[in-house]
Structures are given as C-alpha cells and as structure tokens.
C-alpha positions in Angstrom: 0.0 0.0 0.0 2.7 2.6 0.7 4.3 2.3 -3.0 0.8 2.6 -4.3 0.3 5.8 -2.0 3.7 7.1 -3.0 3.2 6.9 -6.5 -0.4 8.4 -7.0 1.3 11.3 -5.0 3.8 11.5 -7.5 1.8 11.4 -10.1 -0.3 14.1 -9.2 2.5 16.7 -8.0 3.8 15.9 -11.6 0.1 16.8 -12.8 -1.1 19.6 -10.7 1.8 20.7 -8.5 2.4 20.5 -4.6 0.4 22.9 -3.6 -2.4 21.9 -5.8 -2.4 17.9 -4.5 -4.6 17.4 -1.2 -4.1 14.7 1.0 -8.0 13.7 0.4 -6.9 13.1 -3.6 -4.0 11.0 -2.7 -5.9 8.9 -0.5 -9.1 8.5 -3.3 -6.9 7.6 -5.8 -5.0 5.4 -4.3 -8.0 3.1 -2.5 -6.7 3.9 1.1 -7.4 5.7 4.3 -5.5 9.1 5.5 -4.8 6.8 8.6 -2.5 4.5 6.4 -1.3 7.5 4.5 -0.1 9.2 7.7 0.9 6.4 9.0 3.5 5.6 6.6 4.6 8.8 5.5 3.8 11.2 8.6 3.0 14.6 6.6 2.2 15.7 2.4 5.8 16.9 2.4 7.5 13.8 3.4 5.3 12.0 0.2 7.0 14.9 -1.7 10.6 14.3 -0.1 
C-alpha cells in the first residue's frame, strides 16, 4: 500500500503541483485511508521528499 500511496502522490504533484495535491486526492486515488497515508509517511511533504 505505501508504493501505491507514493506513486499516486507523485503522479499528481507531476500533474497539478504541490500545492495543488490534497491529501483527500492521494488517499481517493489510491483506495486507502488518510490513517495509512499518515501512518506511513507522517505529513504531504514527506510524500514529496
């Protein structure tokens, strides 16, 4: 789940920027919770990092 997480995120900074990405999006996209996002990755800038 976290390389599927990982790479939506990627794919949509690519798309629509940092800024633009919300965590809500990422999670959507990627069939998984904001728990497991956070929970692997902490924050939207360590996805980005």
């Amino acid at each position: 789940m976290k390389d599927k997480i990982l790479g939506v995120a990627m794919e949509l900074f690519i798309k629509n920027g940092y800024n633009a990405t919300t965590t809500g999006e990422i999670v959507k996209l990627s069939e998984s919770s904001k728990g497991n996002l956070y929970y692997h990755f902490n924050t939207k800038e360590n996805l980005f990092l």
